[in-house]
C-alpha positions in Angstrom: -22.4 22.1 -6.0 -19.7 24.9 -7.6 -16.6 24.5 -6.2 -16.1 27.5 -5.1 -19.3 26.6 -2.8 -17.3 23.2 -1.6 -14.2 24.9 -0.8 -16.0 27.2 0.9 -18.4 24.5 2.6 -16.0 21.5 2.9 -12.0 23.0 2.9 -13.0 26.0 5.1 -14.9 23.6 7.6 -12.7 23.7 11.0 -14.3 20.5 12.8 -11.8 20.5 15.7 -9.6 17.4 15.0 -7.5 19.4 11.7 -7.7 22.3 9.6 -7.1 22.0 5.8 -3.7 22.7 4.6 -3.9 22.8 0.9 -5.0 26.0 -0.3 -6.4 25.5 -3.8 -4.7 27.9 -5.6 -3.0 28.1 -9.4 0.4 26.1 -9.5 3.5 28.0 -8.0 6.2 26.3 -7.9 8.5 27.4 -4.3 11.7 26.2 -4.0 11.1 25.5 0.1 14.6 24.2 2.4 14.1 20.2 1.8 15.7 21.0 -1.8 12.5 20.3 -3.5 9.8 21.8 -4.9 6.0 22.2 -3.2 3.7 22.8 -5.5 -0.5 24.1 -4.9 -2.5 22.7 -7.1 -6.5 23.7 -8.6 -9.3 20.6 -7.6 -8.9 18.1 -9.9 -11.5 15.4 -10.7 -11.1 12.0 -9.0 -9.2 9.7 -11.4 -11.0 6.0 -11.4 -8.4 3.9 -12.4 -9.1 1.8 -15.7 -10.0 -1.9 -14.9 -8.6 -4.8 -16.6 -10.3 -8.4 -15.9 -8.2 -10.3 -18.7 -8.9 -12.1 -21.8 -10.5 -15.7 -21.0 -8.0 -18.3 -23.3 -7.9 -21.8 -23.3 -9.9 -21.5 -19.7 -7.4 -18.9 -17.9 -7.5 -15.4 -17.1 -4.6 -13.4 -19.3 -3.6 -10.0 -18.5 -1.1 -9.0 -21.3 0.9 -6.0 -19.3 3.5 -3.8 -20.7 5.7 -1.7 -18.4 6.6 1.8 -20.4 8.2 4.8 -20.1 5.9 8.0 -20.2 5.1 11.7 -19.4 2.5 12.5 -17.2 0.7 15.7 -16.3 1.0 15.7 -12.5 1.5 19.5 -12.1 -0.7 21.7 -14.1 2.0 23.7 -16.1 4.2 20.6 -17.1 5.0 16.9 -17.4 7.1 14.4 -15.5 9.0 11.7 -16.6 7.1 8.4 -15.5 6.9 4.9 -15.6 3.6 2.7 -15.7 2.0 -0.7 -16.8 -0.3 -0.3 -19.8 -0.2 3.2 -19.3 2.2 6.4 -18.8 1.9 6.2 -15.1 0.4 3.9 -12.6 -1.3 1.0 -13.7 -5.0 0.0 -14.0 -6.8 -1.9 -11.3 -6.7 -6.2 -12.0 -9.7 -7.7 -10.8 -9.8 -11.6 -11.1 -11.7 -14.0 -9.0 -10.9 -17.1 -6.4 -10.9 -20.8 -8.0 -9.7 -18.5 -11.7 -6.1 -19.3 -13.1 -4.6 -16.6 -14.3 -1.7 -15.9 -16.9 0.4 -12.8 -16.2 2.3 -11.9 -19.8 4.2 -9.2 -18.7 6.9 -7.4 -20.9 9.4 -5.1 -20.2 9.9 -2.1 -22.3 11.8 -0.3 -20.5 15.6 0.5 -20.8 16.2 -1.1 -17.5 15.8 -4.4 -15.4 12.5 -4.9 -13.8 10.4 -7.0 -11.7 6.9 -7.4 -10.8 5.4 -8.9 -7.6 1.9 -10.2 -6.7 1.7 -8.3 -3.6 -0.2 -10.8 -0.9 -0.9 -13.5 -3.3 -0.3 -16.9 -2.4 1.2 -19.0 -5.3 4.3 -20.8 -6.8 7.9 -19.4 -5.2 8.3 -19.4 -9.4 5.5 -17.2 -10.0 6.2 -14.2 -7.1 7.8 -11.9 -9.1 10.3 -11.4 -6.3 13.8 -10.4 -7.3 14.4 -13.8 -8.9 12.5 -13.6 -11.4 13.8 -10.6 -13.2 12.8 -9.5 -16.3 15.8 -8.2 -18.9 14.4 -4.9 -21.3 13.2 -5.9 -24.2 11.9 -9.4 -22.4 8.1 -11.1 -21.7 8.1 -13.0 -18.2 5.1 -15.2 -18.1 3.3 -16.1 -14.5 0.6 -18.5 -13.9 -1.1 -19.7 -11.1 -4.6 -20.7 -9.3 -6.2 -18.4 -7.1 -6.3 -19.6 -3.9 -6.4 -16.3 -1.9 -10.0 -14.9 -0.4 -11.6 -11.8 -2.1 -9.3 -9.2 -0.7 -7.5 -5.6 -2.1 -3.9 -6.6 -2.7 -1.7 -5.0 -5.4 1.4 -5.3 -7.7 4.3 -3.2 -8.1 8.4 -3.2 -8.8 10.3 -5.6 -7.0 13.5 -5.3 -8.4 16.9 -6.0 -6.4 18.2 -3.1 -5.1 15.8 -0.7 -7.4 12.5 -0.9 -5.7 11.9 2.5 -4.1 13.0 4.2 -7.3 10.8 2.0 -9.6 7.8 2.5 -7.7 8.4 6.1 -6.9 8.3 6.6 -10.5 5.2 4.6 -11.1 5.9 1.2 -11.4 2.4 -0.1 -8.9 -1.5 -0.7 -9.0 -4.1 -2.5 -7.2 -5.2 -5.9 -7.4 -9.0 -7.1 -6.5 -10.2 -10.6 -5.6 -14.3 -10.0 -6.0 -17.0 -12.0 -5.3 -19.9 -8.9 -6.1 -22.7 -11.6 -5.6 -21.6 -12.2 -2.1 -21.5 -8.9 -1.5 -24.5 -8.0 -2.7 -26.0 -10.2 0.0 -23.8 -9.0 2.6 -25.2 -5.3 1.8 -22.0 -4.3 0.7 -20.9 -1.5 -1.9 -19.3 -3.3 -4.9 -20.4 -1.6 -8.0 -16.6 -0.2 -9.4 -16.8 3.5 -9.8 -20.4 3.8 -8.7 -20.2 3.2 -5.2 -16.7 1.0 -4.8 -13.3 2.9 -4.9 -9.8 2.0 -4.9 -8.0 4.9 -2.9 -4.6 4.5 -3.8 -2.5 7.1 -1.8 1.2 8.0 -2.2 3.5 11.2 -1.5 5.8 12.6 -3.7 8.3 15.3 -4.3 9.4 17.6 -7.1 12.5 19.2 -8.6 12.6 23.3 -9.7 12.0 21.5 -13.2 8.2 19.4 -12.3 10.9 15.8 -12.2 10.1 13.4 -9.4 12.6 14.2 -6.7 14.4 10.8 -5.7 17.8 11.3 -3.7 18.5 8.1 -1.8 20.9 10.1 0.7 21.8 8.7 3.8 18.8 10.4 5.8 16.5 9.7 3.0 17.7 6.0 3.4 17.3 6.0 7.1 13.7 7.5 6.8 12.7 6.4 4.0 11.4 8.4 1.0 8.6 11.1 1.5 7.3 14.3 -0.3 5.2 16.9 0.2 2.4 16.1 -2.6 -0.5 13.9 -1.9 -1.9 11.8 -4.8 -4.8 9.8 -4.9 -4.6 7.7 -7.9 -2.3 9.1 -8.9 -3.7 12.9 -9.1 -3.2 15.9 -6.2 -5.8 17.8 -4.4 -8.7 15.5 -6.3 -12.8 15.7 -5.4 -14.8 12.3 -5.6 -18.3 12.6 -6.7 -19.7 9.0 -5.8 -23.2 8.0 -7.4 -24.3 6.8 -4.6 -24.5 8.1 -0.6 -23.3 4.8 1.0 -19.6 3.7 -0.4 -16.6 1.4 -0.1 -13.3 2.9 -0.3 -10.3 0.4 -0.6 -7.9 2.1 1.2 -3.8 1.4 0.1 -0.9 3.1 1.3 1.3 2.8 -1.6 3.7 5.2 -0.3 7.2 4.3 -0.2 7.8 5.3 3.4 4.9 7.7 4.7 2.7 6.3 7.5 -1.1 7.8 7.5 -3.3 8.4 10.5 -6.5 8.5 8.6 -9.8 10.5 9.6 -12.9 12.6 7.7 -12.5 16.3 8.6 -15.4 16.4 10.4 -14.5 13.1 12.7 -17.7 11.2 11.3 -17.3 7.2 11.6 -17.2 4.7 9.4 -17.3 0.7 9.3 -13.8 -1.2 9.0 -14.5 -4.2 6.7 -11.7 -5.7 5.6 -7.9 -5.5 5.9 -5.3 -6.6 3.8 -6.1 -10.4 3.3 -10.1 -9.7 3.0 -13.3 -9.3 5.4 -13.4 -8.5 8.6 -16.1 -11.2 10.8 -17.9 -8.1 11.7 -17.7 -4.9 10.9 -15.9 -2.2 12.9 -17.0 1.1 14.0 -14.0 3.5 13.7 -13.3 7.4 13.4 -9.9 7.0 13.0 -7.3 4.2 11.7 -3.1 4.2 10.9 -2.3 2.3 7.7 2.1 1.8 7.2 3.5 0.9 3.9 1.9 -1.6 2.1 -1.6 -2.0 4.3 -4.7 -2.3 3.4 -8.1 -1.3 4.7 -11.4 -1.4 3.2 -14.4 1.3 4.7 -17.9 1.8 4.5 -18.7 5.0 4.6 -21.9 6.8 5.1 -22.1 9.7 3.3 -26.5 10.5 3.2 -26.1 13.8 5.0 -24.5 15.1 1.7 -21.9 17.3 4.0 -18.8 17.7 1.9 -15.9 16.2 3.7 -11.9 15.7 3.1 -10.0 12.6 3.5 -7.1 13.6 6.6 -3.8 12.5 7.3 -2.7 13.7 10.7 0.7 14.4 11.7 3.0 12.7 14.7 2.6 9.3 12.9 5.4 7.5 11.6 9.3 8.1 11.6 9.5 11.6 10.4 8.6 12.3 14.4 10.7 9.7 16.0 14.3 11.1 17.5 17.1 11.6 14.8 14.7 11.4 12.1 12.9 14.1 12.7 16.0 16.1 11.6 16.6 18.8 8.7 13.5 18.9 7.2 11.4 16.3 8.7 9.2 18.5 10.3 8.0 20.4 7.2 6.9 16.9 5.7 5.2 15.3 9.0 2.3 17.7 8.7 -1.8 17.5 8.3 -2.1 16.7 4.8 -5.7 16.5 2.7 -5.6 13.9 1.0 -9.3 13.4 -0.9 -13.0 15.7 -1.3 -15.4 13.7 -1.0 -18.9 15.8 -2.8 -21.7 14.0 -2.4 -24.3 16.6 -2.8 -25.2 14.8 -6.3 -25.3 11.5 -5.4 -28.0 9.3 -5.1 -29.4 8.2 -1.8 -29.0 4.7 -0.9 -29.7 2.2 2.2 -27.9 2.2 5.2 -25.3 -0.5 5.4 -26.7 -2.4 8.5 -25.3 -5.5 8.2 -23.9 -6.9 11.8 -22.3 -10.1 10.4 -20.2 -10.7 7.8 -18.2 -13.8 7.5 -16.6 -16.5 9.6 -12.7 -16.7 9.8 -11.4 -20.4 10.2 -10.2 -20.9 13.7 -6.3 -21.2 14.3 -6.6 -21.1 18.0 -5.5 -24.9 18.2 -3.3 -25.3 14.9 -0.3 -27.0 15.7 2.8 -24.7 15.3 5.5 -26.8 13.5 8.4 -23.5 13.9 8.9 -20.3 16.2 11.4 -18.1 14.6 12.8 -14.9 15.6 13.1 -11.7 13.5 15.5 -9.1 15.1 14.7 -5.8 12.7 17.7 -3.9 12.9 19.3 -0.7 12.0 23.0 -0.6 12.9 23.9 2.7 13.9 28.1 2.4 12.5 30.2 4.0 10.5 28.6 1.2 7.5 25.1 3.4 7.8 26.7 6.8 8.4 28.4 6.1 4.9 25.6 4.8 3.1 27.1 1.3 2.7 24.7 -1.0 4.8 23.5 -1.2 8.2 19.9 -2.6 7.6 19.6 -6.3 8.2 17.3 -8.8 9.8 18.3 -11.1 12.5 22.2 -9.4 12.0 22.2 -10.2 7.9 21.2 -8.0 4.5 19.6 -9.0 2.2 22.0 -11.8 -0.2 20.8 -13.0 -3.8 22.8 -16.2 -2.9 21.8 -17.0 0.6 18.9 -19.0 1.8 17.9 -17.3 5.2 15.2 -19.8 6.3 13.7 -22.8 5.1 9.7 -24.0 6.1 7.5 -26.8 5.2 4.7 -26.9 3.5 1.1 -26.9 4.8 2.5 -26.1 8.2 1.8 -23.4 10.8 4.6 -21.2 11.6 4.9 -18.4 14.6 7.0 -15.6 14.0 8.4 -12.9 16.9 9.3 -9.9 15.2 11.6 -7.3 17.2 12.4 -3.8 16.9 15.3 -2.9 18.8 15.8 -0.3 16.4 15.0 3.4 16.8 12.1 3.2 13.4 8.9 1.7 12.8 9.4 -0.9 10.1 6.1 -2.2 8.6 7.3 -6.2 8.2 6.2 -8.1 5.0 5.6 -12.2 4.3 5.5 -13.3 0.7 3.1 -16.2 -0.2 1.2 -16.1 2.7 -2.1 -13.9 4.9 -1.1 -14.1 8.4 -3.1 -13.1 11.8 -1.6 -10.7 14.0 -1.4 -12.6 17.7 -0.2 -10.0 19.9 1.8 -7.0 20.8 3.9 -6.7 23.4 1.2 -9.0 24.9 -1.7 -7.5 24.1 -4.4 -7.3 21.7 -3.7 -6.0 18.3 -5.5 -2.7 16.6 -9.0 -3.1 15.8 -8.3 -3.2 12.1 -5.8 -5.8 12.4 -8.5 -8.6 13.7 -8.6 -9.9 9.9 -6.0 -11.4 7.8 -2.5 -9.9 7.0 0.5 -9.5 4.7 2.0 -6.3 6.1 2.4 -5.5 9.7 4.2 -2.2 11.7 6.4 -3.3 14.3 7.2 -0.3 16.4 10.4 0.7 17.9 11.6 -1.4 20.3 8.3 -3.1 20.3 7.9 -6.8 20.0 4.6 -8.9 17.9 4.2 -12.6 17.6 2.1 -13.6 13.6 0.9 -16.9 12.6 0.6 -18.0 9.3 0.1 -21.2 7.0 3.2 -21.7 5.1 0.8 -22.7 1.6 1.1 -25.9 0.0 3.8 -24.9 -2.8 7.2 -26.3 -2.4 10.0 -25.4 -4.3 13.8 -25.8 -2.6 15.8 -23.6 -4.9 13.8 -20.6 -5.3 12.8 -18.6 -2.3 10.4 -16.2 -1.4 10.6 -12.9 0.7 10.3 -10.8 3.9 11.4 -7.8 4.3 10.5 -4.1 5.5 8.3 -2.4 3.1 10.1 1.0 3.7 11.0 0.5 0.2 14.5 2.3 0.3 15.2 -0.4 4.0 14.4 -2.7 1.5 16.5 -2.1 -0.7 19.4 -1.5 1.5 19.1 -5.1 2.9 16.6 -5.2 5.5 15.7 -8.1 3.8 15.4 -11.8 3.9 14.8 -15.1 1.7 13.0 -18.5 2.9 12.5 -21.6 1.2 9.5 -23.8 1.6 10.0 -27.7 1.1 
């Protein structure tokens, strides 16, 4: 198919649920009222991320990473200034497997301070790559440790104090992939990488006059978080997938700093749900629709044997660019329809319909014993201290302190936590070292895609959800592990915490 024929076909469609809103046309750069640039961009190709599986040594997996400075092409008439792991910008995908040890070598050549974290993993308080374990420029950080975790999508990215959202907005993040393709296989499942498995790695960003990422941690910008008007998948604007095959997986990952997406196909087709953050689903899902915060996770089949070109959706009204105050200056102009992926599939070959009714068996935690209830108050203190940029964001009345242990747990133990909002923002909530189940909200059931195992929920404003969660079987009673809202720039303003676990 020409791509004039699938813009015309697939971009023109109007299904009733959104209309496109990127016109593909050359890059103009228009200086618009948020102070940034919006930029129109051509179709590019789909970027499939490189894969890295690591150098078997001595019996362990080594992945020998590099964070670097770099330019990249993201707009077509210039370069940006970017950071990446092993690359310019980005990272590739790390795919390792359960029962593997793995040895992370991970060097730091940039001119700045940097941490990385195993986002979802389960493993030594040592090991994290939480803010503790920071690595100087110039320095290797090593990090070894067992997989204990099921095959799931999780991924890695900055974790440095106070520097997060910056880090990351430049490029410092890439997905992680526990496989088991043999189990897969027999489940009927897509797992062939780049043939009919995807990582769909979305993010927002914004632009200066000059093609430089726009970062400007003002006071509203802290409040709300960071967003921009360009939609990368990958890593690349405005790009068209041509899978092999007609029946696919996409691994889903909102690695945004702040934006929320409310995900549909333009033309409101369903798809199975079959897998969240901390792996497979019992049973597949039948959804047309699903919201995914910071951080999440969500892995789809999708059916695509009618060969009908169709766009990837975000739709509007989710998250805190709508919500009260925040949906001041220019708030509106970024909470709209976006496109985020084409999806071509008039080349691909046809294969069998995903029919499978069952997929695995989740233990049951429905009679654990709970050894701890604690209480996490989310909170956004509307003083003088946030009006003047200098704090406000804490959790359970304190920010985040390098030197103060929050919490302390035991191991091998079940914990319950409450998490509040009283605040006026959603705040996507985030446990290190452990996949938690969602018990309620408010009461009642949680969303259909949070029925599996979790590392990141969205607690809603003023809106109150109980998790359960093993605590792991690593103990370590100096150095702590985190939680924290993954609105990076709450984050990093203290709406974080530290627990130890003896």
């Amino acid at each position: 198919m020409k791509r004039r024929d699938f813009l015309r076909q697939g971009l023109g469609m109007t299904s009733g649920l959104i209309a496109a809103t990127n016109s593909p046309l050359t890059l103009a750069q228009t200086i618009s009222q948020t102070g940034f640039s919006k930029p129109i961009f051509n179709l590019n190709d789909f970027n499939l991320p490189t894969i890295e599986e690591g150098q078997t040594i001595q019996g362990k997996q080594v992945f020998k990473l590099r964070l670097q400075q770099g330019q990249t092409r993201i707009l077509a008439d210039t370069t940006t200034e970017t950071i990446g792991i092993n690359q310019d910008f980005l990272a590739p995908v790390l795919r390792m497997k359960k029962g593997q040890t793995v040895k992370m070598e991970v060097t730091n050549n940039l001119n700045e301070t940097a941490a990385l974290h195993w986002h979802g993993m389960v493993l030594p308080a040592t090991e994290d790559g939480g803010p503790h374990q920071a690595i100087q420029p110039g320095k290797t950080w090593v990090a070894e440790w067992k997989i204990l975790n099921e095959p799931s999508t999780l991924f890695y990215h900055s974790h440095t104090h106070n520097q997060t959202g910056q880090q990351v907005w430049r490029g410092l993040g890439g997905q992680m992939q526990i496989v088991d393709v043999d189990r897969d296989a027999d489940l009927g499942i897509p797992h062939q990488y780049g043939i009919d498995d995807y990582p769909v790695i979305l993010m927002d960003r914004a632009f200066d006059e000059s093609g430089e990422f726009y970062y400007n941690n003002t006071r509203m910008n802290k409040m709300r978080g960071m967003h921009g008007d360009v939609m990368l998948v990958n890593g690349v604007a405005n790009s068209v997938l041509k899978p092999k095959k007609t029946l696919v997986r996409l691994r889903l990952h909102n690695a945004s700093n702040a934006r929320f997406y409310h995900l549909a196909f333009s033309d409101n087709r369903s798809f199975q749900l079959i897998a969240s953050d901390g792996g497979l689903l019992e049973k597949p899902t039948t959804l047309r629709q699903i919201r995914l915060a910071p951080a999440e996770r969500a892995e789809i089949v999708v059916d695509l044997s009618d060969r009908n070109p169709i766009t990837l959706r975000s739709i509007k009204g989710y998250g805190n660019l709508s919500m009260g105050m925040m949906g001041g200056g220019n708030a509106r102009y970024l909470d709209q329809n976006f496109d985020l992926l084409h999806i071509d599939s008039s080349q691909s070959e046809r294969s069998s319909a995903f029919k499978t009714t069952q997929l695995i068996t989740l233990p049951d935690w429905s009679k654990v014993q709970v050894t701890q209830t604690r209480r996490m108050s989310l909170e956004m203190q509307m003083g003088p201290r946030m009006m003047f940029g200098s704090g406000g964001f804490t959790i359970n009345g304190q920010a985040m302190d390098m030197d103060v242990i929050n919490e302390v747990a035991h191991s091998n133990t079940f914990e319950i936590w409450e998490l509040q909002n009283p605040s006026m923002m959603h705040h996507p909530f985030h446990v290190h070292n452990t996949q938690f189940k969602v018990l309620d909200r408010d009461g009642k059931a949680p969303y259909p895609w949070e029925n599996g195992f979790k590392d990141t929920v969205t607690v809603h404003a003023d809106e109150k959800i109980r998790i359960l969660f093993p605590t792991g079987p690593y103990k370590d009673s100096k150095i702590p592990y985190m939680y924290h809202c993954h609105i990076l720039e709450h984050e990093d303003a203290g709406m974080m915490g530290q627990f130890t676990v003896t």
